[in-house]
N, C-alpha and C positions, 0 to 999 in steps of 0.2 A: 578653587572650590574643592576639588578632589582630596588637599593635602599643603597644608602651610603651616610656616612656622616665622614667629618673629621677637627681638631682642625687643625691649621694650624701655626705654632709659629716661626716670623721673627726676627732679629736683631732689637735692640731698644724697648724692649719688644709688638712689635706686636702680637695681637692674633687676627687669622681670622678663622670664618666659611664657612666650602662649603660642599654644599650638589649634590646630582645628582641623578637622578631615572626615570627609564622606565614607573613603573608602577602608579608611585603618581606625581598629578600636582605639580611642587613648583612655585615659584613666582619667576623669571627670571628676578632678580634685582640685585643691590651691592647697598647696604644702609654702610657707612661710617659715623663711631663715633668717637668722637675726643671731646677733654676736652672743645671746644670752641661751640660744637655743632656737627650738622652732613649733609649729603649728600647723595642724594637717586641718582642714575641713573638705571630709569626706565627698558631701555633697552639697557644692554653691550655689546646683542651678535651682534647685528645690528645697528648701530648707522647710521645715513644718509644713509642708503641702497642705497636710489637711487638718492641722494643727497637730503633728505628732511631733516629739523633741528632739532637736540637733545635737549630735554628740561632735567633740572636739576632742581631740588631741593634742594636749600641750607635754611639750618635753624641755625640761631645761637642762641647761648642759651640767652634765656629772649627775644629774638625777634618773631614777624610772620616769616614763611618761605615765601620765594620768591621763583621765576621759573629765571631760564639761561637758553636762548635759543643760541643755539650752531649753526653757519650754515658753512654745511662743505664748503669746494672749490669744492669740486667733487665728484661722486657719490663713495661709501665706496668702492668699489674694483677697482676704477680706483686709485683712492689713492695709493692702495695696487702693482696696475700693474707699476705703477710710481715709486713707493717705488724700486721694486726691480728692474726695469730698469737703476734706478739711483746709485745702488751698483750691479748691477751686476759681475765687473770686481771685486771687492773687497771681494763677498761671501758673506758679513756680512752687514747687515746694523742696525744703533743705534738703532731703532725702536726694533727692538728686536735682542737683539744678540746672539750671539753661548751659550753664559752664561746663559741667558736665557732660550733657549730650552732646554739645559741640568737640568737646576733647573728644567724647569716642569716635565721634565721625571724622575727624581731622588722622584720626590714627588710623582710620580704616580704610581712609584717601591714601593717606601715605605708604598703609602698608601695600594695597592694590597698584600705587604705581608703582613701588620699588620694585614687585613682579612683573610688571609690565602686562596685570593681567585686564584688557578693555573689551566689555561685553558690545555686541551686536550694537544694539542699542546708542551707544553711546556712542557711537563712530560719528564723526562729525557731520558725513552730510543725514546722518538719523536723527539727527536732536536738532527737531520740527518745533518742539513745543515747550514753552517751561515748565519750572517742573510741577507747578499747578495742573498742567495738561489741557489750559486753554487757552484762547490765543492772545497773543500779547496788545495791553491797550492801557493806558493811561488812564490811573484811579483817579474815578471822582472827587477824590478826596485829595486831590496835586496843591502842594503850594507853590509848583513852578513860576516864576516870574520869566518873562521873555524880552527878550530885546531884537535889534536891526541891525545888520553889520553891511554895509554895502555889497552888490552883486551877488548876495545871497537873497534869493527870493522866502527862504523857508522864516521863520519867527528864531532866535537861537534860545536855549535855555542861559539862564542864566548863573548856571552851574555847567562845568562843561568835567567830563569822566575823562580822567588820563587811563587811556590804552597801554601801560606801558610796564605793567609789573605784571599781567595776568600768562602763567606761563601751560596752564590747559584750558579746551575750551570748554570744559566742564566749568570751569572755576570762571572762568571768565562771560559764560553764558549766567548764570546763576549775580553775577554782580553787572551788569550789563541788562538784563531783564529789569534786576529790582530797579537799576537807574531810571531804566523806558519808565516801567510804568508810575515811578512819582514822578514823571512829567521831564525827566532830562532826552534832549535829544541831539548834543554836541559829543563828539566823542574826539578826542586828540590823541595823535600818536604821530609816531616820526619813521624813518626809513630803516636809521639806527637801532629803533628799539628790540632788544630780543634775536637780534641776528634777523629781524626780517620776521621771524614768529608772529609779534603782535601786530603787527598789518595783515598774516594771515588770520590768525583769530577772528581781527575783527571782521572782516569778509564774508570768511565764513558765517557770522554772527547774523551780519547782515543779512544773507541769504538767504539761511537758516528760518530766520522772524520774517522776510519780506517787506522789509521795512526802508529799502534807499531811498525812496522818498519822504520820507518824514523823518528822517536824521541829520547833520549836517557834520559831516568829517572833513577834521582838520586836519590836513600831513603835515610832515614836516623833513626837508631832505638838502642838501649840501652842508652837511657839520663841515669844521675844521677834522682833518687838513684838505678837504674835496670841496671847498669851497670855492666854487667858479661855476660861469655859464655852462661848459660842459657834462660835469659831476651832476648839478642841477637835474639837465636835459636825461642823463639819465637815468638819474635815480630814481627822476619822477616816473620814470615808466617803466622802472622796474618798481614801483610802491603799485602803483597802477594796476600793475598785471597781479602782485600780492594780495591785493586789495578786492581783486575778481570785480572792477570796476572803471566803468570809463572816464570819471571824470572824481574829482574830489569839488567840494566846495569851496572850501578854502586851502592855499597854498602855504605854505610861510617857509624862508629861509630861515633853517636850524642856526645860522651864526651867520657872520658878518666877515669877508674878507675887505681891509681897509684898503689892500694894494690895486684891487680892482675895481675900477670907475662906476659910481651908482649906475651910470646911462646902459652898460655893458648887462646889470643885473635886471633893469628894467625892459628892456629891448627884450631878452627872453623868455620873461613871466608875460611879456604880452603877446607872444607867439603861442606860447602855451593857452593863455585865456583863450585868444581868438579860435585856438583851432579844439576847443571846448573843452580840453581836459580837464582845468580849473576854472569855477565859475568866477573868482577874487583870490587877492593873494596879498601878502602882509609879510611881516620880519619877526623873527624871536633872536633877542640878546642883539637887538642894532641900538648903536648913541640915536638920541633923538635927534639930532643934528644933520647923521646920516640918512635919516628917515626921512626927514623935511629936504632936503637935500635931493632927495631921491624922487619924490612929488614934486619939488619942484621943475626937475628936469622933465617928469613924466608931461606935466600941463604945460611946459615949453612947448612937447612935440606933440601936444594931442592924445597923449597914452593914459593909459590907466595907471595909476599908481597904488600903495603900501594901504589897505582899507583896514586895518588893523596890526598889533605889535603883539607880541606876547615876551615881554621883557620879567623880573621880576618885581612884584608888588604887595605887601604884606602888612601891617599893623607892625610889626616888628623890621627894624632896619637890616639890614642883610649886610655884617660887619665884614665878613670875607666872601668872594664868591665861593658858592657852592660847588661849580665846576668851573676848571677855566674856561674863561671868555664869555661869562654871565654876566649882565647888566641887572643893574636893579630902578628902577622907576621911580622910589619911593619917597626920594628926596622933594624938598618944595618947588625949585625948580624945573624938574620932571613935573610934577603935580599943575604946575601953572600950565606949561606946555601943552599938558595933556585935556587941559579945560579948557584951555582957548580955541585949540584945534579939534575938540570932542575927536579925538580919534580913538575907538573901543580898542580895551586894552585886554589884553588874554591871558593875566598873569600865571605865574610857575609857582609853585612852594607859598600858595596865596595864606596857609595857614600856617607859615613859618618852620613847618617842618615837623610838628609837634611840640613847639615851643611854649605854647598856650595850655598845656595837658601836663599831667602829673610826671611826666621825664623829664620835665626840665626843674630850675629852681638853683636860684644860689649855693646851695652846696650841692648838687647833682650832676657828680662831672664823670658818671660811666659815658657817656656816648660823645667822643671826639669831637665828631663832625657836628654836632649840636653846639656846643661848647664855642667850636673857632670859627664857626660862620652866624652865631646870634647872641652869644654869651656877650653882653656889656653892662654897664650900671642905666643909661636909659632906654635899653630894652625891658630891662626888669621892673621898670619903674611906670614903663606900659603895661608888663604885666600883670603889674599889681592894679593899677586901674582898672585893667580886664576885668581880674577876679573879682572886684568890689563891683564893678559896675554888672558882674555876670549874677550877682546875690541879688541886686535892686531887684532885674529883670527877670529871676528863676531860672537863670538858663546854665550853662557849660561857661567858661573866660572862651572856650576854642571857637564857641558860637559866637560870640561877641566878635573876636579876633576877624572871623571871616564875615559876619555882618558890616562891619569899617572897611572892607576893602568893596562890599557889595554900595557903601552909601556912598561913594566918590559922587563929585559932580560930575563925571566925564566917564561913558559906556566902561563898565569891568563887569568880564565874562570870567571867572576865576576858574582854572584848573582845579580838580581836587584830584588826588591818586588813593582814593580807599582801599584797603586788601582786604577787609572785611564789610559783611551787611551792616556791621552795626559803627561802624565810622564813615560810610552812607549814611545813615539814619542820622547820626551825631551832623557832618556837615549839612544836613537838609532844615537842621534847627534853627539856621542862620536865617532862612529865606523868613521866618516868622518873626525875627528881630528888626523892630526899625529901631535905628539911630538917627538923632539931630544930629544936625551941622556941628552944634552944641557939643553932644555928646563924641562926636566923630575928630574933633580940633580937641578936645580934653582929653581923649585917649591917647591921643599922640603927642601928647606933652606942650601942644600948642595955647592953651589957656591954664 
């Protein structure tokens, strides 16, 4: 506050200075350099205040500089009152738009962390309330749909928020909030994620809103190469103790060790349930094989078994795995499996990744990892469906995309990882999509 300065670097190699300070005069200009010459404007913050005229300085190289004089139409804030009269009905006006205010606040996030400077306020156990300033509750206006997952007593959303890119908890309250209140209240995150950060975040989150009871948190902990009963045992209690909670709802094994006997992994998620740290517990990235495998040892002995999977499941086939030792679900035989056994399924990358949105496309090969984990001829030939079928229905192809995985016959709770409010909003479009059976077997190339 006192005295900052920061480099500022646009598309098209722009680099600009800006400075600001309470306690040091600066010079209350925009001087503009350019290969032709430059451009002084004296005063930016006030220009015709009260309809008097802006003078400019333009200088080009090898010449004297001249003066432009500027004379507005009307004094600088009637302009301004007129501006927004004239979109009012609209919200937005060209003059500066919603893209706009978002850049400067995104730059002014960025500039105040790279200082590392955090007000009072913001300190994590202070941010009580969002940033409405009331208290957090679930608009009237929810098209949340909800479902049942065994051993969970709570309803789950049927959207569920990945925990897992949010790296403050400014940013992460603020998309975490919007989630609550259009009616999501599954939040997934893993032990791995963030160095252990985003199981703090969310906790804190938690707290914070007072809301552990009407949430329903998924962990997730023994990735490879800690995959054992051991690793398990502890990581769940060190998520536990990160989590500033005693129990999670739902468990799930992050990967699958094949050397160690299903019976060895079930024995210890039922120690765990019983002694009430997990209310239910499930697998992410296990064969179905090993799943059923696993249940069926469990109803041998009396035990609780695998109440959900979170494998991956998308409208688009998953050509390579995205990380190793990912399963995909998608196939028809997963699909029969998973509707004869109704076992709810908690997909990953349920909207292919952005595969369904303007990055991808037949000749759109900037982003690698797009490319060599969905890039084929009949993924693209879904996606074209998409998009024809996204025109009938008014909507996004990414809303369609994620309404096919919402109309299976068999429980899907689809992950989404938004880093913005407004690809929240975009996946929320889906819950207003229905598809037939019809429609859901022609999208995916099956009629």
């Amino acid at each position: 506050d006192e005295q900052a300065a920061a480099v500022l670097k646009f598309p098209g190699g722009i680099v600009a200075g800006a400075a600001a300070a309470v306690r040091v005069g600066l010079e209350n200009a925009v001087r503009v350099f350019g290969t032709e010459g430059s451009i002084l404007v004296p005063d930016p913050w006030r220009p015709g205040m009260e309809g008097q005229s802006t003078k400019i300085a333009l200088a080009r190289r090898g010449e004297e500089p001249r003066e432009i004089v500027i004379a507005p139409p009307a004094p600088l804030y009637a302009i301004e009152a007129d501006t927004v009269a004239e979109y009012l009905e609209r919200r937005e006006a060209p003059q500066m738009t919603w893209d706009d205010s978002l850049g400067n606040m995104r730059v002014l996030d960025q500039w105040r962390q790279q200082a590392g400077l955090v007000f009072a306020p913001e300190q994590p156990e202070n941010q009580r309330l969002p940033v409405h300033k009331r208290p957090l509750r679930v608009r009237a206006d929810s098209k949340m749909r909800y479902g049942r997952i065994e051993g969970v007593k709570k309803p789950v959303s049927r959207l569920v928020m990945g925990a897992d890119n949010q790296a403050t908890l400014v940013h992460a309250s603020v998309m975490f909030d919007d989630f609550f209140e259009r009616g999501g209240n599954c939040f997934d995150t893993a032990y791995i994620y963030g160095g252990g950060s985003c199981e703090r975040i969310l906790g804190q989150w938690v707290r914070n809103r007072g809301v552990r009871e009407q949430v329903v948190i998924l962990d997730k902990g023994a990735h490879t190469p800690h995959c054992n009963p051991e690793a398990l045992t502890r990581q769940h209690h060190e998520s536990l103790e990160r989590l500033g909670m005693d129990y999670v709802d739902i468990y799930m094994l992050h990967r699958d060790n094949p050397e160690i006997p299903v019976a060895e992994f079930i024995d210890v998620l039922n120690e765990h349930k019983r002694a009430g740290t997990m209310r239910a517990f499930g697998a992410s990235n296990w064969s179905l094989a090993r799943v059923q495998e696993a249940n069926e040892y469990a109803g041998s002995k009396g035990l609780d078994g695998f109440v959900a999977i979170s494998n991956n499941f998308s409208l688009a086939r998953m050509v390579e795995p995205v990380w190793a030792g990912c399963i995909s679900a998608s196939d028809p035989e997963s699909r029969r499996w998973l509707t004869e056994h109704q076992m709810p399924l908690m997909p990953w990358s349920s909207q292919a990744r952005g595969f369904f949105t303007e990055r991808a496309g037949r000749d759109k090969l900037s982003d690698p990892e797009l490319v060599r984990c969905w890039y084929s001829e009949d993924n693209f030939e879904r996606r074209d469906r998409a998009i024809e079928l996204a025109k009938r229905k008014g909507v996004e192809p990414i809303n369609i995309a994620l309404a096919y995985v919402l109309a299976q016959p068999f429980p899907t709770f689809p992950l989404i990882g938004p880093r913005l409010l407004s690809e929240t909003r975009s996946s929320f479009r889906a819950l207003e999509v229905e598809l037939t059976p019809e429609e859901a077997r022609w999208l995916n190339l099956e009629e």
